[in-house]
C-alpha positions in Angstrom: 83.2 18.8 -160.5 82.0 17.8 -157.1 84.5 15.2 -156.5 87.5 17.0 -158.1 87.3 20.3 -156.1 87.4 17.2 -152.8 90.1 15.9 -154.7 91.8 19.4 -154.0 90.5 20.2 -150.5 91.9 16.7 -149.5 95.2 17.0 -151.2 95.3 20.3 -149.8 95.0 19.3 -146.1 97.5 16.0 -146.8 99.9 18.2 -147.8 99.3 20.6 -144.4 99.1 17.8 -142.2 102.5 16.8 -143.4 103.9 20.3 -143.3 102.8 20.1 -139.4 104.4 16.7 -139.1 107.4 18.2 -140.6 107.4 20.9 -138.2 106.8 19.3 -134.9 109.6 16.4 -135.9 112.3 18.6 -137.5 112.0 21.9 -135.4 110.5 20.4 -132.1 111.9 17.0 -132.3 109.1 15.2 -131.5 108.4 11.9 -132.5 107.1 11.2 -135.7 104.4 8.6 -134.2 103.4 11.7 -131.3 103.5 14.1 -134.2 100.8 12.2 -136.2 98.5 11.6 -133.1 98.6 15.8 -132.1 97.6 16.6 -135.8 94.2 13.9 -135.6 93.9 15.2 -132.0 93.6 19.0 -132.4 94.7 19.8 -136.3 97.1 21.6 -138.0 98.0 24.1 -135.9 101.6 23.8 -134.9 101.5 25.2 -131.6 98.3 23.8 -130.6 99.9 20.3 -131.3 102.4 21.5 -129.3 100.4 22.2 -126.2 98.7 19.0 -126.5 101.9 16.9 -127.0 103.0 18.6 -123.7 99.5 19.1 -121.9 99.4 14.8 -122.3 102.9 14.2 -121.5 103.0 12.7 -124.9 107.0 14.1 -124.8 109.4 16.4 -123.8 109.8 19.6 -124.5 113.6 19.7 -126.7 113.1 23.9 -126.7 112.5 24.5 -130.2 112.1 28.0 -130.4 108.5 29.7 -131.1 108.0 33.7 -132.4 106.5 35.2 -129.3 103.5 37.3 -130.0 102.9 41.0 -128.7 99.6 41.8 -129.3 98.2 39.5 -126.1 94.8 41.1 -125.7 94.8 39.4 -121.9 97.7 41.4 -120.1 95.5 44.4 -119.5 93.1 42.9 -117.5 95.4 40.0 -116.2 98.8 41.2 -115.3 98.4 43.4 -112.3 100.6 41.9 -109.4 102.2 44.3 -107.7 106.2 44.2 -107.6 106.7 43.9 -104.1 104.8 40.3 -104.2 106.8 38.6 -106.6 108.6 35.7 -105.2 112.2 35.0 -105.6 112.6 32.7 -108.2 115.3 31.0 -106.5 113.7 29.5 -103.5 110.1 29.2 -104.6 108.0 26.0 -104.7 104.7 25.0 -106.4 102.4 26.3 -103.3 99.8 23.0 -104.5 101.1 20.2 -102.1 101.1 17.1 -103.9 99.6 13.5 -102.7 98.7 12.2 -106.1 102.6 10.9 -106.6 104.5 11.3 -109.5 102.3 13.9 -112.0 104.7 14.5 -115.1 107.6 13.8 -117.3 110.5 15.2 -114.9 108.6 16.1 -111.9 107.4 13.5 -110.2 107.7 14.9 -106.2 110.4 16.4 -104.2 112.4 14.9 -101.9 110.7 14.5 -99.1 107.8 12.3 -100.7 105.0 15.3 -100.7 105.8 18.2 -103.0 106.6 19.0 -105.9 109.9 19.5 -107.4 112.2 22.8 -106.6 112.3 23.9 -110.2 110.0 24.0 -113.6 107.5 26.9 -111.1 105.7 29.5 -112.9 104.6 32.6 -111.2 100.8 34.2 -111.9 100.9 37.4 -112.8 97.7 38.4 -111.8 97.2 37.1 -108.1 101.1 35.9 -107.3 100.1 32.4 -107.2 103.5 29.5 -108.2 102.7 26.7 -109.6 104.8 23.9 -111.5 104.5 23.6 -115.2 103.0 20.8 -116.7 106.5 19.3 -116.8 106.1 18.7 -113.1 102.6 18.0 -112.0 100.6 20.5 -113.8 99.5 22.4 -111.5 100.3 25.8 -113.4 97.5 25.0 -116.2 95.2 23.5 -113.2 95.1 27.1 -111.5 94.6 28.2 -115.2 91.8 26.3 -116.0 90.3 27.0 -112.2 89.8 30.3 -112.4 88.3 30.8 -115.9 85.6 32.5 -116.2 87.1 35.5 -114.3 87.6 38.7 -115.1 86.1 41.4 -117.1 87.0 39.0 -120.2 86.1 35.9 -118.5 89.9 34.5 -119.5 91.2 33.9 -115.9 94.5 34.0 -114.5 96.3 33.0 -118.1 99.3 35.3 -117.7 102.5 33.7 -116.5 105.9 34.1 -116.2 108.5 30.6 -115.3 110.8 31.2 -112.8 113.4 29.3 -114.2 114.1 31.0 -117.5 112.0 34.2 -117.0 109.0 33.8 -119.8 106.2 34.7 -120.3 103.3 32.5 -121.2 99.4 33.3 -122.0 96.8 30.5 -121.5 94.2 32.5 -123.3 96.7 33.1 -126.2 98.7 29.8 -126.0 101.5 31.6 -127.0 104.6 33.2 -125.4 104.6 37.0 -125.3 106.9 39.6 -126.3 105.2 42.8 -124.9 106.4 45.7 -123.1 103.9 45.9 -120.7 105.0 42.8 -118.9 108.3 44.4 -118.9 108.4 45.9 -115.3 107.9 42.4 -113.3 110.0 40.8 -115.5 112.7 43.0 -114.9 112.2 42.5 -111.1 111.8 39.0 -111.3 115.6 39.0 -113.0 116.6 41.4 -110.6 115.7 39.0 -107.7 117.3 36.1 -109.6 120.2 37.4 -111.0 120.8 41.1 -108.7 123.4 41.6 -105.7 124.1 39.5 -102.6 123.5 35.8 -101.8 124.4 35.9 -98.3 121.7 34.6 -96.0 119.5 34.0 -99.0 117.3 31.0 -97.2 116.9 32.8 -94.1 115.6 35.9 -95.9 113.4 34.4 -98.3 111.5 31.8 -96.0 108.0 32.8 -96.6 106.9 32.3 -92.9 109.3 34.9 -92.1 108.0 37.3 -94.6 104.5 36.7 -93.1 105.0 37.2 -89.4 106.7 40.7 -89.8 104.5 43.9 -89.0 106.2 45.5 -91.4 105.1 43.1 -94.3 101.7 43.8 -93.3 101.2 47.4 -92.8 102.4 46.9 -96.5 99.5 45.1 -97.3 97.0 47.4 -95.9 97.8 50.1 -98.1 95.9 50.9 -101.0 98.7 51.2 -103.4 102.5 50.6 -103.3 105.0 53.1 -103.9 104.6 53.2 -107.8 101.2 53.3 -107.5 100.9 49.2 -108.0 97.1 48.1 -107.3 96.9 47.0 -103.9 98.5 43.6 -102.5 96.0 42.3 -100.9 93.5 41.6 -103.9 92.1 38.1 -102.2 90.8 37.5 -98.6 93.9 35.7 -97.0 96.2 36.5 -100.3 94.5 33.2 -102.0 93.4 33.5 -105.5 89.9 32.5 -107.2 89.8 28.7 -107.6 92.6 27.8 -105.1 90.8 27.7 -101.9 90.3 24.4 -101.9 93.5 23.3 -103.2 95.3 25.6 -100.2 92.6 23.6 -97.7 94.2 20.8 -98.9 97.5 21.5 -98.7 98.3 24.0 -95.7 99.6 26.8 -98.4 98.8 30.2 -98.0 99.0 30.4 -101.8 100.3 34.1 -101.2 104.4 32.6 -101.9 104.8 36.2 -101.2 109.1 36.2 -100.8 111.2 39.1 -100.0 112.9 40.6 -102.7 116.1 39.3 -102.7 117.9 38.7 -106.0 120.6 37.5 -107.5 121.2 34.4 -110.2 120.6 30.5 -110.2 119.3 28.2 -112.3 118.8 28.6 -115.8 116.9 26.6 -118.6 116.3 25.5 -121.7 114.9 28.4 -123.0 116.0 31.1 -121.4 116.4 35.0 -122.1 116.7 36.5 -118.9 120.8 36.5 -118.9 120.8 35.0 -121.8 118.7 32.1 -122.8 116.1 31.0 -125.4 113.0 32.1 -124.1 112.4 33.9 -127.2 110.1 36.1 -125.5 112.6 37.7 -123.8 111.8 40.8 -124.3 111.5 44.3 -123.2 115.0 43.3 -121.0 117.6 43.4 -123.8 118.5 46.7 -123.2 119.4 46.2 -119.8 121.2 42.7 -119.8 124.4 43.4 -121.2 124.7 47.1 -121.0 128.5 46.6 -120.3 130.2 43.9 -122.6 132.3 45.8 -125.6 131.3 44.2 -128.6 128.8 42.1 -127.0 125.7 39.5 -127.3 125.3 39.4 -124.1 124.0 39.6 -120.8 122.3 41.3 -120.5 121.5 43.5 -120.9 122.6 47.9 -122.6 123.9 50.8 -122.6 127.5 50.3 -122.0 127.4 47.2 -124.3 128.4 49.7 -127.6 131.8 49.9 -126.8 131.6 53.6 -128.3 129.1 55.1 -126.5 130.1 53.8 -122.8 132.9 56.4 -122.0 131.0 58.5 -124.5 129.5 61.3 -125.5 129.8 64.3 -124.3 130.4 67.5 -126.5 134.1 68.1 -127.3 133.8 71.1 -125.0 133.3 69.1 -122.1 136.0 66.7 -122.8 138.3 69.8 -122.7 137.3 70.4 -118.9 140.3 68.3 -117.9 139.6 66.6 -114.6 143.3 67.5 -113.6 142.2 71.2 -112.4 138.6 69.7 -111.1 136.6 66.8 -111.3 133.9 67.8 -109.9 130.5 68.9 -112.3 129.4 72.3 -110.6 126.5 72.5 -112.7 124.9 69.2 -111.5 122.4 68.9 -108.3 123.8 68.0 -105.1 123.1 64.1 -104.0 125.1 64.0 -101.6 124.8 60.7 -100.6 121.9 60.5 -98.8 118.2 62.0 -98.8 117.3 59.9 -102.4 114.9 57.3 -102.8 116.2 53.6 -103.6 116.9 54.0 -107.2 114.6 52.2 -109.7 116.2 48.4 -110.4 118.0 48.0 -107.3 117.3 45.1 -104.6 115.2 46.2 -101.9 117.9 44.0 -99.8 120.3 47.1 -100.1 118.1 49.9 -98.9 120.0 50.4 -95.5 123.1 51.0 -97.5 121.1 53.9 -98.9 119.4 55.2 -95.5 120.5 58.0 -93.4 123.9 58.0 -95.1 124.3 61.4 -94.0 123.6 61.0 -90.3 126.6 58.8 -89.6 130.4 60.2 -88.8 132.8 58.5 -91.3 136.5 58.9 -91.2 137.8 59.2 -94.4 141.6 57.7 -94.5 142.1 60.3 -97.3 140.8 63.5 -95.3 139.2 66.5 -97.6 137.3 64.7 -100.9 140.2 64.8 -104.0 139.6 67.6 -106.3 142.1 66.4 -108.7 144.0 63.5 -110.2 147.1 64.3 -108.6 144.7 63.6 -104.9 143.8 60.4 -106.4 147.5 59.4 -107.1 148.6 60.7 -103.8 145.9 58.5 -101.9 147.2 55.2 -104.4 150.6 55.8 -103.1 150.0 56.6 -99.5 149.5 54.1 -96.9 146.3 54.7 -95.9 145.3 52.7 -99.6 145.6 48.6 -99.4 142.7 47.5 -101.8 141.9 48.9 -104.6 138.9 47.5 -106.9 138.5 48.9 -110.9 134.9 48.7 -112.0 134.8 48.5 -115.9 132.7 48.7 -118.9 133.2 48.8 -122.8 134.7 52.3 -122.3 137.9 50.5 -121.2 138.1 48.6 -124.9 136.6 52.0 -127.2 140.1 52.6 -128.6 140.8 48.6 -129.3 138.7 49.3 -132.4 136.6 46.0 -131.2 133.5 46.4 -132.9 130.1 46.8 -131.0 127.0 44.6 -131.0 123.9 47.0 -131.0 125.1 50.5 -132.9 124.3 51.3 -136.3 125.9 48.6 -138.3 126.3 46.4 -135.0 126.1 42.8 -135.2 122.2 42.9 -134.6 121.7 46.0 -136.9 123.1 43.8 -140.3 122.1 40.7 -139.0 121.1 38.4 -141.9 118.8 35.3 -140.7 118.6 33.8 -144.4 122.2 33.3 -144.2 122.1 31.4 -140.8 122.2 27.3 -140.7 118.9 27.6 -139.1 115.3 26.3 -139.6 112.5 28.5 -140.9 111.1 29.1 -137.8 114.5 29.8 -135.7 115.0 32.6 -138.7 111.9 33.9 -138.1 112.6 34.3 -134.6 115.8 36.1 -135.4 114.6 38.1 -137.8 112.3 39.3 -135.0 114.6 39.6 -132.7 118.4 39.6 -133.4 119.1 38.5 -129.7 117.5 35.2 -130.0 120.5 34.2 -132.2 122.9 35.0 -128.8 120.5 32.7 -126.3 121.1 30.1 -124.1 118.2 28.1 -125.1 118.9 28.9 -129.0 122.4 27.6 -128.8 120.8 23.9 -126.6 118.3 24.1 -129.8 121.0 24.9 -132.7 124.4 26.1 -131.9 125.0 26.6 -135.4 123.7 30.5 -135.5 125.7 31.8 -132.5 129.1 30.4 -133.2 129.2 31.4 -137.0 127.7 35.4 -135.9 131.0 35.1 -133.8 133.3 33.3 -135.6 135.0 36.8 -137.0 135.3 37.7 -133.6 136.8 34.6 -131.7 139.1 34.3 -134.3 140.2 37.9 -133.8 140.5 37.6 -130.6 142.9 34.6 -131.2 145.1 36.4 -133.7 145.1 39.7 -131.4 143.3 41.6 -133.9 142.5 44.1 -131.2 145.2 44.7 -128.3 144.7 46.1 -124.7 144.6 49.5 -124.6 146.5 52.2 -122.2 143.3 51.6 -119.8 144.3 47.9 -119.7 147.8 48.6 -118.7 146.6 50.6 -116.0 145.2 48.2 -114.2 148.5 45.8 -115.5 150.7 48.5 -113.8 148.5 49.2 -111.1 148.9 45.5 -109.8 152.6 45.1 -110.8 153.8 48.4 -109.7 152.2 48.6 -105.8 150.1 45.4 -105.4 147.0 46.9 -104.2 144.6 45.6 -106.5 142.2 43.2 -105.1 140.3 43.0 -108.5 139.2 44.0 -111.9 135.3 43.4 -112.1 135.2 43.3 -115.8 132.1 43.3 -117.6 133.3 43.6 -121.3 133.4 39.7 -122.8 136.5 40.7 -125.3 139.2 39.3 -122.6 142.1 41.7 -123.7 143.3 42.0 -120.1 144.6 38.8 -120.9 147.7 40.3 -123.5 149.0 42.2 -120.1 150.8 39.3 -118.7 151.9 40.7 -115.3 148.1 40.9 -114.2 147.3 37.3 -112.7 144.0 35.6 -114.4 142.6 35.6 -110.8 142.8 38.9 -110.4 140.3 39.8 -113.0 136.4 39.0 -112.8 134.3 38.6 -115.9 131.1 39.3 -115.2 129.6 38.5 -118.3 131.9 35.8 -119.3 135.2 36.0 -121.5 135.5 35.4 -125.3 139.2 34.1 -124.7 138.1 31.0 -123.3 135.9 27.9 -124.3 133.3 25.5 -122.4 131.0 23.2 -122.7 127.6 25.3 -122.2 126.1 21.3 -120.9 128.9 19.9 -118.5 130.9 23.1 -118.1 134.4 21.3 -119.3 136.7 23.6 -120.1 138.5 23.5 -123.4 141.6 25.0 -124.7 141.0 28.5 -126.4 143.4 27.7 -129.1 142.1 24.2 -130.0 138.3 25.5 -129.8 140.0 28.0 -132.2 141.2 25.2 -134.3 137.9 23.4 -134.5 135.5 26.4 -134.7 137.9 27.0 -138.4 137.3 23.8 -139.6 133.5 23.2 -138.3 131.9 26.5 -138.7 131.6 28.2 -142.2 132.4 32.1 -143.1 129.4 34.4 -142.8 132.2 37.1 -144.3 133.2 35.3 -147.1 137.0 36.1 -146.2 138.2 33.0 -145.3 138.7 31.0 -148.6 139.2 27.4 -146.3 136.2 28.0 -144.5 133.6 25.6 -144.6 130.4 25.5 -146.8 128.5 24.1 -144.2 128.7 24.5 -140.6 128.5 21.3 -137.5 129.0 22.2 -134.3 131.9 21.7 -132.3 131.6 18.7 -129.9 132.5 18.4 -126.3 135.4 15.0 -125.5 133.7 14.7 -122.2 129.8 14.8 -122.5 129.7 14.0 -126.3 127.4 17.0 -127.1 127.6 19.8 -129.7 127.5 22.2 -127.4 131.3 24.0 -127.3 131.0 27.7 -126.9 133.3 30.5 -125.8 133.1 30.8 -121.9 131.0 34.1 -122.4 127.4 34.3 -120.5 124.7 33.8 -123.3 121.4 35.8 -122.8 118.9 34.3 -120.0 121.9 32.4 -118.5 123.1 33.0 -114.7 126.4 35.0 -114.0 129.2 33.2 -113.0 128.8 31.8 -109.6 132.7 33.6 -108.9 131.2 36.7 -108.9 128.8 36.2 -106.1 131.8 34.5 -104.5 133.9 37.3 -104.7 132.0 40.3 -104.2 131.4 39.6 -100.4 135.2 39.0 -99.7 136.8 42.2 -101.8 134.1 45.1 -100.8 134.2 44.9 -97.2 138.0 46.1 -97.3 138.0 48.6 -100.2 140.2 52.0 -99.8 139.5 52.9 -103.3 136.9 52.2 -105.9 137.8 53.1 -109.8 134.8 53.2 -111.9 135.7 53.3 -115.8 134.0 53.7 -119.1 130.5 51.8 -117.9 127.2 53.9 -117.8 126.4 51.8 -114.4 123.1 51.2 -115.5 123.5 47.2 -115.4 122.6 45.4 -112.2 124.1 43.5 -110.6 127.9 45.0 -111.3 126.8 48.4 -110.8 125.7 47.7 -107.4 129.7 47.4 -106.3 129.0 51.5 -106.3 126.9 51.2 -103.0 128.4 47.9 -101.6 132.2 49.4 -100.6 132.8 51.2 -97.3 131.3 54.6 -97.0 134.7 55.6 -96.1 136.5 54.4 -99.5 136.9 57.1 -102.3 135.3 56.6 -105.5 137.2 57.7 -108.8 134.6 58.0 -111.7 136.5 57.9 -115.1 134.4 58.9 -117.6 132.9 61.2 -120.3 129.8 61.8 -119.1 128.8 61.9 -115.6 126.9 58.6 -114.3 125.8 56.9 -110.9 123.6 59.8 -109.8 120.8 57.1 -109.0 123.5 54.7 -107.1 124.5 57.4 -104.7 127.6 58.8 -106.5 127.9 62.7 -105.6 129.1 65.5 -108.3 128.5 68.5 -105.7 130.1 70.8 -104.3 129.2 68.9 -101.3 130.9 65.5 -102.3 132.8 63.8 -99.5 134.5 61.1 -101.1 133.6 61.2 -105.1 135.6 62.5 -107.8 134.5 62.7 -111.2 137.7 62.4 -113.6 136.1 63.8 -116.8 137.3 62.9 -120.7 139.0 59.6 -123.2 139.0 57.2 -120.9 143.2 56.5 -122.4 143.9 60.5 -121.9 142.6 60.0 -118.5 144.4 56.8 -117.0 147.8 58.0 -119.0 147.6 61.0 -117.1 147.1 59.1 -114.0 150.0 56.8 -114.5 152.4 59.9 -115.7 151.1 61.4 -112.0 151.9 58.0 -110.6 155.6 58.1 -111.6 155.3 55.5 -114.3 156.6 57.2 -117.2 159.1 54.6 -117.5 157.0 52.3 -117.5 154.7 53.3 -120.1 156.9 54.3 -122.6 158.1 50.5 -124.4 154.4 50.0 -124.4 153.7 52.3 -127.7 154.5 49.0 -130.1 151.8 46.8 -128.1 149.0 49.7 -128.2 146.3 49.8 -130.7 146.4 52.8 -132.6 144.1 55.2 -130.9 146.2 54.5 -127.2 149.8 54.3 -129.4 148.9 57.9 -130.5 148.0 59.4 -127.4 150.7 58.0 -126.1 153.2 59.1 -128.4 151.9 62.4 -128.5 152.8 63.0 -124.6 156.2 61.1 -124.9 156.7 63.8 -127.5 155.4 66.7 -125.2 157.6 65.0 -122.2 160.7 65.2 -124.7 160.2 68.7 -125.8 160.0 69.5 -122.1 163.0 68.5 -120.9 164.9 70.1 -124.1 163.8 73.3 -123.2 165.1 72.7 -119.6 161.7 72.3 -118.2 160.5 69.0 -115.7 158.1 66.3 -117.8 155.2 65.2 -115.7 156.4 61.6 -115.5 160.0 62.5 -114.1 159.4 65.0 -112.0 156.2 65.4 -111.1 155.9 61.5 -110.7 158.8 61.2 -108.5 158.1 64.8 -106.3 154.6 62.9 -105.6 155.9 60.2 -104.3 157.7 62.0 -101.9 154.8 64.0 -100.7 152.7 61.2 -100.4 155.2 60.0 -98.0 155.2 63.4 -95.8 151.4 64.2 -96.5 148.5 64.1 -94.7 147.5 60.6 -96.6 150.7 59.2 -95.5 
């Protein structure tokens, strides 16, 4: 009996052993050789094998994807740096001056023969320490293992967050974590990476000049920070338990406290912050892609469901037509100054914020519009040259484009078990529906991402969904008095591009475009229709509509680099913004006359920051359902100097606008290109212009139109 219940036991942990062989190869992609000598190492444990196979440099890490946990019993005790010493991720070093050489797989040292290298940094969350990861020199898990025995649980600094791709790691836990509590410094940290400005980023994030400025350490002498963060100065000299020695050696302060800056660069394997595959991305989804219509990404959302952007006000408010009065009497005055630095924007911009009030601004438009008909007088008058639109998935509501994260959203009827996708990359899915849109996910297994948007690039393709009046706007806008500078977009669906007299350079996709392909490793560029093409034949029918659809799905290769890693050119989660952006945004604000804001809730950084970043002398149109901005400075008083808050359907609004503008000519042969929602409301006032003029009365876009124009020209904008 003895020997047969061994018998079992030992067939029992043969078979487990293999399962973890099985795991680490197929999933990780390890060797099978390294594979077999984690398992006699340290067991069966898949993720302790796959600490030990990176601890020992046994291989590199391929980012296989790993379920995050978010029960950590550590971060109470051991995440308590305050916000205001988080570094920038983008100009941060390990603070542990190497001497020893090369230390790890890719890090050997930096370029000038003593430190280690510029990226793979991880930042502790309880004393602000950075250190590299054991892909560089180790020196992460060496502060780790320095200052166990600390803390009221004894597990020492074992909270960490990289730099690079924004997750979160526990020591104590060896696992990644998914928990809300880290949520707060992680959404600074991708604030600071991936926020506002670049300009004079090195100068402004040298940590000797943070250090020498009184005003960085009056900050450190007080108890508590603004939100009541613990106090900065936890250790003597800002060093942490364990590193004295270590900063003896090397010079470092080990404080790598950096001003907070923000803005994007590097991304990794695994990321999640703008979009990538650290699947412990987190508490941030919300805010990453708030503005894409029908969107997985980027972040971050609240304008991301295309529905609920412009959205939802009662019907009674919609019928408050912002042509008598835009502004909303019943809201408290902000007036534009006397308000804190709202919550999530760069401490970089708080003198745009500061004594607002105090300053003497000529406005080139005089008294602040109080109706639609101001805002197309100021368009048409000479005192406007530069006009920048702001949007969000308002702009594409009446498209019919489907959203990612309402009820019955991509995420919401998500189905893992119907993915080409391992166990554990299900699992990960199933836990979170974002994972499936992540940077590192698609390096891992492209497979899951293209076929959740097959249906949707393919749409785009055949124009399932067509520009709407709001995207004719902006068409007309450009072709009918050359004004506008640019369309920040922020939706991904890339229907400004059926509106053929606005230029492709005109527009800015914030988060990408779903119109367009690219290689997510070398960045070639492929033709949309041929990525169309390929994506039909490779890629297999989650739908079940398309009868010559593949069973199985193979990704779609890239001619240059000869990786599967074609994509449409949108910006996966934990991924940086497009560098044009930051190129841009510093050459169109400075000029602005006019600043349209339409269908976004502003809530997503860094495109909402273009609110603040425009002369204090340009007007700002807000075209919208609901009112928005407060936080950003935007002013629904009676007080308001240069805000004007055109209230209702975000089509009803900007065909208004345009009949104002004169263009009723214009707009009219549009009704066969519209989708259905703009072709109605269209129709509807071409029928109201027609029964006008029967009668013997003027139609708004004849006369009205054309009487404007005149009195812009003998007006006090002229």
């Amino acid at each position: 009996m003895a020997s047969a219940a061994s018998s079992i036991i030992d067939d029992l942990t043969i078979a487990q052993v293999f399962q973890a062989v099985e795991t680490l190869t197929s999933v990780f992609e390890f060797d099978p050789d390294v594979a077999q000598q984690a398992v006699e190492a340290v067991g069966i444990d898949v993720t302790q094998c796959y600490n030990y196979i990176l601890d020992n440099n046994l291989a590199q890490d391929k980012g296989g994807p790993i379920v995050p946990i978010d029960n950590c019993p550590h971060v109470q005790h051991h995440v308590c740096i305050p916000l205001d010493q988080l570094p920038n991720p983008r100009n941060v070093r390990c603070s542990y001056v190497t001497t020893k050489g090369c230390g790890g797989l890719k890090g050997d040292i930096a370029d000038d023969g003593i430190t280690c290298p510029a990226k793979e940094n991880w930042v502790c969350f309880e004393c602000g320490l950075v250190r590299c990861s054991r892909y560089a020199n180790g020196h992460g898990k060496d502060h780790y293992e320095e200052t166990i025995g600390q803390g009221p649980d004894g597990a020492g600094h074992c909270v960490a967050a990289s730099l690079s791709d924004l997750s979160v790691w526990c020591y104590g836990c060896n696992a990644y974590l998914k928990d809300s509590r880290v949520g707060v410094l992680v959404k600074r940290l991708e604030e600071l990476k991936f926020g506002g400005d670049r300009d004079g980023d090195e100068d402004q994030n040298r940590p000797e000049d943070q250090e020498g400025s009184d005003e960085k350490e009056d900050k450190d002498t007080d108890t508590k920070g603004g939100d009541g963060e613990p106090d900065g100065s936890r250790y003597p000299g800002g060093k942490a338990p364990g590193d004295q020695e270590n900063d003896k050696d090397d010079g470092s302060d080990g404080s790598n406290d950096e001003s907070d800056e923000e803005n994007d660069d590097d991304d990794s394997a695994d990321d999640d912050d703008d979009d990538s595959a650290d699947d412990d991305d987190d508490d941030d989804d919300d805010d990453d892609d708030d503005d894409e219509s029908s969107n997985g990404n980027s972040a971050d959302d609240d304008d991301d469901d295309s529905a609920d952007d412009d959205d939802d006000d009662d019907d009674d408010d919609d019928d408050d037509d912002e042509s008598s009065n835009g502004k909303d009497r019943n809201s408290s005055s902000n007036g534009g100054g006397g308000f804190s630095l709202p919550a999530g924007i760069p401490l970089i911009f708080r003198e745009l914020f500061e004594n607002f009030e105090e300053e003497e601004i000529d406005y080139p438009f005089g008294s602040c519009p109080d109706s639609l008909s101001d805002v197309a007088k100021f368009i048409q008058s000479e005192k406007c040259q530069s006009i920048v639109i702001l949007a969000g998935a308002g702009m594409s509501v009446s498209s019919g484009i489907p959203d990612f994260r309402s009820a019955g959203g991509l995420y919401d009827t998500l189905r893992p078990e119907l993915l080409t996708a391992s166990a554990v990359e299900r699992e990960a899915m199933r836990s979170d529906p974002t994972v499936a849109l992540e940077r590192g996910m698609f390096l891992q297994n492209p497979l899951p991402c293209l076929e959740l948007n097959r249906p949707f690039i393919l749409g785009i393709r055949d124009k399932i969904w067509r520009a709407t009046l709001a995207h004719r706007f902006v068409e007309l806008l450009h072709k009918k008095t050359g004004k506008l500078t640019r369309l920040y977009q922020q939706n991904i669906d890339g229907l400004e591009g059926q509106c053929k007299a606005l230029p492709r350079d005109k527009v800015i996709y914030v988060h990408g475009s779903m119109d367009e392909a690219e290689c997510l490793l070398c960045g070639t560029k492929s033709n949309f229709h041929s990525f169309c093409n390929r994506l039909e034949k490779n890629i297999k029918d989650l739908t079940g509509k398309d009868p010559n659809a593949p069973t199985e799905s193979k990704g779609i290769v890239c001619d240059l680099c000869g990786y599967e890693a074609m994509k449409p050119s949108i910006v996966l989660f934990r991924s940086p913004l497009p560098e044009e952006f930051f190129e841009n945004v510093p050459k169109d604000l400075p000029g602005v006359d006019l600043l349209i804001v339409v269908g976004t809730s502003l809530a997503v950084a860094p495109a909402n920051t273009l609110v603040f970043r425009v002369p204090k002398s340009a007007m700002r149109v807000v075209v919208n359902r609901e009112a928005v901005g407060y936080s950003l400075g935007i002013d629904y008083s009676e007080e308001a100097k240069r805000d004007y808050f055109a209230r209702g359907d975000i089509d009803d609004v900007l065909l208004e606008l345009m009949l104002l503008l004169g263009w009723y000519e214009d707009v009219k042969p549009l009704v066969g290109l519209l989708p259905e929602a703009s072709a109605k409301i269209l129709e509807e006032r071409i029928e109201a212009e027609a029964k006008k003029r029967e009668e013997g009365g003027v139609g708004v876009g004849v006369g009205v139109g054309v009487g404007l124009a005149e009195a812009a020209l003998a007006g006090s904008y002229s």
